[in-house]
C-alpha positions in Angstrom: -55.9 -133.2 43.7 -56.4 -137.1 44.1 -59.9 -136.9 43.1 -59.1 -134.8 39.9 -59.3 -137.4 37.2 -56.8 -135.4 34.8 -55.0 -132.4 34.4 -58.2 -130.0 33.5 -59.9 -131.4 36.3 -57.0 -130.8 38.7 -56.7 -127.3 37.1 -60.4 -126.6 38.1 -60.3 -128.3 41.5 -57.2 -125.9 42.1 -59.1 -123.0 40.6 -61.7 -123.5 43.0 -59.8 -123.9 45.8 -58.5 -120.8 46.0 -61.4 -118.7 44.9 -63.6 -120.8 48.0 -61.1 -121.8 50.3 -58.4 -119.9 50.6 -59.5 -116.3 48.8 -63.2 -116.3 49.8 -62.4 -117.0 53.0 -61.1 -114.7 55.3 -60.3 -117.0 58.2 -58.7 -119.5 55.8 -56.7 -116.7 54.8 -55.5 -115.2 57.8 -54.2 -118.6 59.1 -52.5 -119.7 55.9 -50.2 -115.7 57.0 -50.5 -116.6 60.4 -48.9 -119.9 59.7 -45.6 -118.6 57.6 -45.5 -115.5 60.3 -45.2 -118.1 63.0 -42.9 -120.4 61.3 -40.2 -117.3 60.6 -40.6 -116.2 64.5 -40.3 -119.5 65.5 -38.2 -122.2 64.0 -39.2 -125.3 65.6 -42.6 -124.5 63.1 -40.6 -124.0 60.5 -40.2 -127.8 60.1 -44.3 -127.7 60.2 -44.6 -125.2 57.5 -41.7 -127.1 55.4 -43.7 -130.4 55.8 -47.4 -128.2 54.4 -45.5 -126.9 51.3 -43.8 -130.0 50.4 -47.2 -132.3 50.5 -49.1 -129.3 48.4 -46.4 -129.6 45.7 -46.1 -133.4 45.9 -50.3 -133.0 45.4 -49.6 -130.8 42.5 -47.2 -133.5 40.9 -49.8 -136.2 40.7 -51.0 -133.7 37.7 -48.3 -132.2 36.8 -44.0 -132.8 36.0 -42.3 -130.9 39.3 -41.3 -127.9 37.3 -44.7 -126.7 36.7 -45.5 -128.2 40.2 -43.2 -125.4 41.5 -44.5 -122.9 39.3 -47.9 -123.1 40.3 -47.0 -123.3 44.0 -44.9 -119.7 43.7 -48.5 -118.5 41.7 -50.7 -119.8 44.6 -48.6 -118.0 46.7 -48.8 -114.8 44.8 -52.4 -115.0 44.9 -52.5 -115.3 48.4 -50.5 -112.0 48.5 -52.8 -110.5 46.0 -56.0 -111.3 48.0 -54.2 -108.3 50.4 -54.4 -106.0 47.4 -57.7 -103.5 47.7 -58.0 -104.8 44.1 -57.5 -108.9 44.7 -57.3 -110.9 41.6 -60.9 -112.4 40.8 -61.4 -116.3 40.9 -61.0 -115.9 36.6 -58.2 -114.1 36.6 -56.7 -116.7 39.0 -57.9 -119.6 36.6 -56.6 -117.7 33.3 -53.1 -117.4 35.0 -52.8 -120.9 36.4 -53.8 -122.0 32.7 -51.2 -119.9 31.2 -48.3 -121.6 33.5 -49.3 -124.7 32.6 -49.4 -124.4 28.6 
């Protein structure tokens, strides 16, 4: 998000960090639900996980005010959950929707 030199170009550097990082990656994947199943068996990494959302959503606000910070951090997360689905939303659909939140 630093590097993005506006708000389109954070909206495509998110865009494409899900589609490559997160939902073309199956490894990347399985730890991000590895990570928040750990975290609710365990609370000492609950902290850890606490400390991971808060700096993505303080990355988001460098774009964007913290509403739509917070409302593109509950969509991430649905589209996590969606790459589960045996129909996963495609990288397009992902960008259409994170355009539409921040109209």
């Amino acid at each position: 998000m630093r590097a993005a030199p506006d708000r389109q170009g954070a909206l495509e550097a998110l865009a494409g960090h899900l589609a490559r990082d997160l939902l073309g990656s199956e490894r990347g994947l399985v730890r991000v639900f590895e990570l928040y199943v750990a975290a609710a068996r365990r609370p000492a990494l609950l902290e850890v996980t606490q400390g991971w959302l808060l700096r993505s959503r303080r990355a988001l606000e460098l774009h964007f005010d913290p509403v739509t910070a917070r409302e593109l951090d509950a969509l991430i997360k649905g589209a996590l959950h969606q790459a589960l689905s045996t129909y996963p939303m495609t990288p397009e659909q992902i960008r259409h929707a994170l355009v539409r939140v921040t109209r």
